[in-house]
C-alpha positions in Angstrom: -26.7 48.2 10.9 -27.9 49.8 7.8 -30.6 52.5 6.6 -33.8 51.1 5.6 -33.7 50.6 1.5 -34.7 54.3 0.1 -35.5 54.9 -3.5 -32.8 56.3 -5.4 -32.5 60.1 -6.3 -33.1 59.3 -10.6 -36.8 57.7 -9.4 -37.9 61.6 -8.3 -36.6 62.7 -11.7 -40.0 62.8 -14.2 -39.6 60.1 -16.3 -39.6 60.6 -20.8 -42.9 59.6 -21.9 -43.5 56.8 -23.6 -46.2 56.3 -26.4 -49.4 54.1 -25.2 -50.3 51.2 -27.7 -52.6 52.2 -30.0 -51.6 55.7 -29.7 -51.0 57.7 -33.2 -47.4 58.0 -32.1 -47.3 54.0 -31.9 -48.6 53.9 -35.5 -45.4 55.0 -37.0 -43.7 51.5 -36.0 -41.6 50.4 -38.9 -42.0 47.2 -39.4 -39.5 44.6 -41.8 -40.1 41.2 -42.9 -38.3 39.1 -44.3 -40.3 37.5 -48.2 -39.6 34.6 -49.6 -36.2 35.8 -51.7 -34.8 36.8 -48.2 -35.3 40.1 -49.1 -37.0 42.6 -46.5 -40.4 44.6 -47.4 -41.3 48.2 -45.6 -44.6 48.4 -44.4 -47.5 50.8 -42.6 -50.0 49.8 -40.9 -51.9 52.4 -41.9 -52.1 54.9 -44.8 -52.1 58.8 -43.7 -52.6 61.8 -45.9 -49.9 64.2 -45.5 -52.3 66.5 -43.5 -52.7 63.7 -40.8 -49.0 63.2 -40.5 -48.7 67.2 -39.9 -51.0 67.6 -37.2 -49.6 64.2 -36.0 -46.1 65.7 -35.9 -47.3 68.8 -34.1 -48.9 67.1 -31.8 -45.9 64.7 -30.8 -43.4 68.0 -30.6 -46.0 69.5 -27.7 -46.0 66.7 -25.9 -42.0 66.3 -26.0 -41.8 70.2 -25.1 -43.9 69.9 -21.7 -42.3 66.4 -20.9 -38.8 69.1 -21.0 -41.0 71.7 -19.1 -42.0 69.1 -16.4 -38.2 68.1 -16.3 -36.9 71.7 -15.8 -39.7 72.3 -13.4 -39.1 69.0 -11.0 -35.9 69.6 -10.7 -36.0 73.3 -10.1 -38.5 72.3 -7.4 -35.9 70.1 -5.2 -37.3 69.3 -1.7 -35.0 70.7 1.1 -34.8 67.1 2.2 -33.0 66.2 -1.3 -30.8 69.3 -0.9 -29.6 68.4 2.5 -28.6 65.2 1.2 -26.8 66.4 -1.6 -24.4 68.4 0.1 -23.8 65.7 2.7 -22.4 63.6 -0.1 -19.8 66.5 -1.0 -19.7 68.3 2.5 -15.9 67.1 2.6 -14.9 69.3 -0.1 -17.0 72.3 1.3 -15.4 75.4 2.9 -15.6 75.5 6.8 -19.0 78.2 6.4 -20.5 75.7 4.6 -19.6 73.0 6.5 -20.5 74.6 9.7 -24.1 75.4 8.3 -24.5 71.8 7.1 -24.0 70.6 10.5 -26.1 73.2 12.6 -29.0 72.2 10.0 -28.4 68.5 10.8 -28.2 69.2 14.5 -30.8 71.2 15.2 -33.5 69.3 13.0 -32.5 65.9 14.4 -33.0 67.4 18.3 -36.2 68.9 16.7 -37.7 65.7 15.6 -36.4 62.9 18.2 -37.8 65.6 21.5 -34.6 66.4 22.6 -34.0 70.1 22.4 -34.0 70.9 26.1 -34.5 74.3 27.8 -30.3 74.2 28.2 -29.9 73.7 24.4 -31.0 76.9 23.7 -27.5 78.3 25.5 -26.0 76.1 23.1 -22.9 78.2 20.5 -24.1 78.1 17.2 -21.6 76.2 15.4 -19.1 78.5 13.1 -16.5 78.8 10.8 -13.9 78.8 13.6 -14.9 75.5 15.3 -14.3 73.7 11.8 -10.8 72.3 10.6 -10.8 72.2 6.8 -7.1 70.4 5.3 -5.6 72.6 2.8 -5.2 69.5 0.8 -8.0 67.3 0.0 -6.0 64.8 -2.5 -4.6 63.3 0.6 -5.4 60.8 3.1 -6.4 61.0 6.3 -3.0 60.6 8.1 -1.6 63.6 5.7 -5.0 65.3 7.0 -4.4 64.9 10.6 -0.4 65.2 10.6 -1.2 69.1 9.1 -3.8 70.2 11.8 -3.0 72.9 13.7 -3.4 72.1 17.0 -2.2 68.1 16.4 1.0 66.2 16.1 1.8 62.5 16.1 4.3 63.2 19.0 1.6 64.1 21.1 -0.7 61.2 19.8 1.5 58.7 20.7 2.1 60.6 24.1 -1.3 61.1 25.1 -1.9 60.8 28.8 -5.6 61.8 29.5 -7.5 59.0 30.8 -10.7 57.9 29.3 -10.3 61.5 26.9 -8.9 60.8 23.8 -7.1 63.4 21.7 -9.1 62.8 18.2 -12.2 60.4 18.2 -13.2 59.6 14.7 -17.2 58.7 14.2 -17.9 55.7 11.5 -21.3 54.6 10.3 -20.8 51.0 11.0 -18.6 48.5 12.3 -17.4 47.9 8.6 -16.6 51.4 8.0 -14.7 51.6 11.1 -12.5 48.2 10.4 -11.1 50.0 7.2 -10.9 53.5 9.0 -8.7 51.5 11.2 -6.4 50.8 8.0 -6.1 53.9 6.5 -4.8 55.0 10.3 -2.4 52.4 10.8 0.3 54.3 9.2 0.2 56.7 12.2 1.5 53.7 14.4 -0.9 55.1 17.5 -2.6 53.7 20.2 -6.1 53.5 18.8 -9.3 52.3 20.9 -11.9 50.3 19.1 -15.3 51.3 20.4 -17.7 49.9 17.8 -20.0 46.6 18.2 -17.6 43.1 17.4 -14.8 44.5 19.2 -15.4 43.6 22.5 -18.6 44.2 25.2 -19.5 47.6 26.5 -18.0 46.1 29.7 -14.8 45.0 28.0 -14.2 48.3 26.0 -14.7 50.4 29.1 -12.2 48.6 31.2 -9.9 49.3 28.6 -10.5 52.7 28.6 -9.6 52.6 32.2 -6.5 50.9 32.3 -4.9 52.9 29.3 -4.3 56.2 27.7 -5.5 56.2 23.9 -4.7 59.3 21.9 -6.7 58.1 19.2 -10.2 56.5 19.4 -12.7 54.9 16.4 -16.1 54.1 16.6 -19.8 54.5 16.0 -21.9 56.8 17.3 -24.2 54.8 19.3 -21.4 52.9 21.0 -19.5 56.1 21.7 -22.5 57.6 23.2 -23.2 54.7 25.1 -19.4 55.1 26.6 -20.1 58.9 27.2 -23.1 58.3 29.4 -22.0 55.6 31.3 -18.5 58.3 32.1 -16.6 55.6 30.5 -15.6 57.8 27.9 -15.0 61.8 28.4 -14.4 64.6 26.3 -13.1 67.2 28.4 -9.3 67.2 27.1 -10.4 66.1 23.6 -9.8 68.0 20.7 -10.8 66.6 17.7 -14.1 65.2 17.0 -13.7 63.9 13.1 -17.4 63.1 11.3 -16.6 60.3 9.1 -17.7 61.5 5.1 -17.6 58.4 3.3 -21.1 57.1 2.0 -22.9 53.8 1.7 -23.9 52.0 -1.1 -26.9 54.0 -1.2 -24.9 57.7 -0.9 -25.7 58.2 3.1 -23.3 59.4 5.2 -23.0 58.9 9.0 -24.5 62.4 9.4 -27.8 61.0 7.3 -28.3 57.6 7.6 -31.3 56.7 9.8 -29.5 54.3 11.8 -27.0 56.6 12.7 -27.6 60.0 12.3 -29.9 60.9 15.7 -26.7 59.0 18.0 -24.3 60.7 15.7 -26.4 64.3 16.4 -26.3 63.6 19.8 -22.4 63.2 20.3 -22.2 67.0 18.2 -24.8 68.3 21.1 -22.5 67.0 23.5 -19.6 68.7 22.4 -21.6 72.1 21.3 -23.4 72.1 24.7 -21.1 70.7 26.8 -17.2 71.6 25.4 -17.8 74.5 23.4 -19.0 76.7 25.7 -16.4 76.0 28.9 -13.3 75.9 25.9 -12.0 76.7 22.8 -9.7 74.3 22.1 -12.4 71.6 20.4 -12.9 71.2 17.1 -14.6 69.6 14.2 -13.8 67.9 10.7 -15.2 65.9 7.9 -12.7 63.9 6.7 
């Protein structure tokens, strides 16, 4: 699924204006045409003393300065909704403090408009520095990403024994997204879970979950949550949950898009709420 169709951010921009028709700007239209030797002849379409074209000139060089003023002031002005979407696009690249804002921002406005801060949510860690992993590098891919995390190892991704808990679970927007998020981790050659819509019924997916030990799982968030509720899916030995930072077509990410962003929210909560405070050994990343 995809967000509904939003303007794009150039429409809040204030846009140049334009002379009206008739307007004394529109008078000093240029004209050619070509006379009967093939030749071309400049004309007005009206005469104007010198005194007229002045305070014409004057008057075209205010209006030009406050359509600059109106620029300057709009986008001085940005609406913390535009702000918040602008560092989602380049929260990859942010240091773990900002990155650790971004997400407490995102978490605790999406329980605030969907109803579903609850009395034990208050208890909830705020989210820090320390519960972020930041790569060194970010002119790699994402195997090079994972392979230098602290606390992981390929060995023990391919080793993984914990039932139903994966070691890393990566969070896509979409099925699409998750197919070539697949690709980029084939390199790692590890048992990898596919918990998105396409790929098999809830039913299916969770009986799969049963009968084998994944160290690596991708999905969406929706699905994932569905598999968390239903105890199909746990997160107690997990300890890696990575936030997909690729955008649509229209910039989004799976932190902001509508579709996505309330499910994805509520898979943070359950690790903030949940995780965080019995152990210290979860983390996040936007990779």
């Amino acid at each position: 699924m995809g967000g509904d169709d939003l303007d794009s951010e150039d429409e809040y921009l204030a846009v140049t204006d334009l002379p009206e028709p008739g307007s004394s700007a529109s008078n000093f239209i240029v004209e050619e045409e070509p006379d009967s030797a093939g030749k071309s002849n400049k004309k007005r379409d009206q005469d104007y003393s010198d005194d007229e074209i002045v305070v014409d000139s004057k008057k075209r060089r205010r209006k030009e300065k406050n359509s600059e003023n109106t620029k300057e002031k709009v986008v001085a002005t940005k609406s913390p909704q535009r702000l918040f979407l602008e560092t989602s696009r380049t929260v990859v690249t942010q240091p773990a403090e900002v990155q650790a804002s971004f997400l407490w921002a995102s978490l605790t406005h999406t329980l605030g408009l969907t109803g579903d801060f609850k009395e034990e949510d208050s208890k909830m860690p705020k989210l820090e520095a320390k519960h972020f992993y930041v790569p060194s590098s970010k002119n790699v891919g994402i195997v090079e990403q994972l392979r230098s995390a602290p606390t992981l190892s390929v060995k023990k991704l391919k080793r993984w024994k914990q039932p139903k808990s994966p070691m890393v679970i990566v969070v896509c927007s979409s099925a699409r997204r998750a197919v070539e998020m697949l690709k980029d981790l084939a390199p790692l050659h590890v048992k990898t879970a596919k918990l998105f819509p396409k790929q098999g019924s809830i039913e299916e997916q969770a009986k799969s979950l049963a009968e084998e030990n994944f160290g690596l799982v991708v999905g969406t968030p929706n699905r994932l949550l569905q598999l968390i509720m239903s105890q199909h899916l746990e997160l107690d030995h997990s300890q890696l949950m990575v936030l997909d930072a690729a955008t649509d077509k229209k910039n989004f990410t799976v932190c902001t898009l509508r579709d996505t962003a309330a499910d994805c929210m509520r898979l943070v909560q359950t690790v903030a709420t949940y995780q965080m405070t019995r152990r210290d050994t979860i983390r996040f990343a936007f990779l």
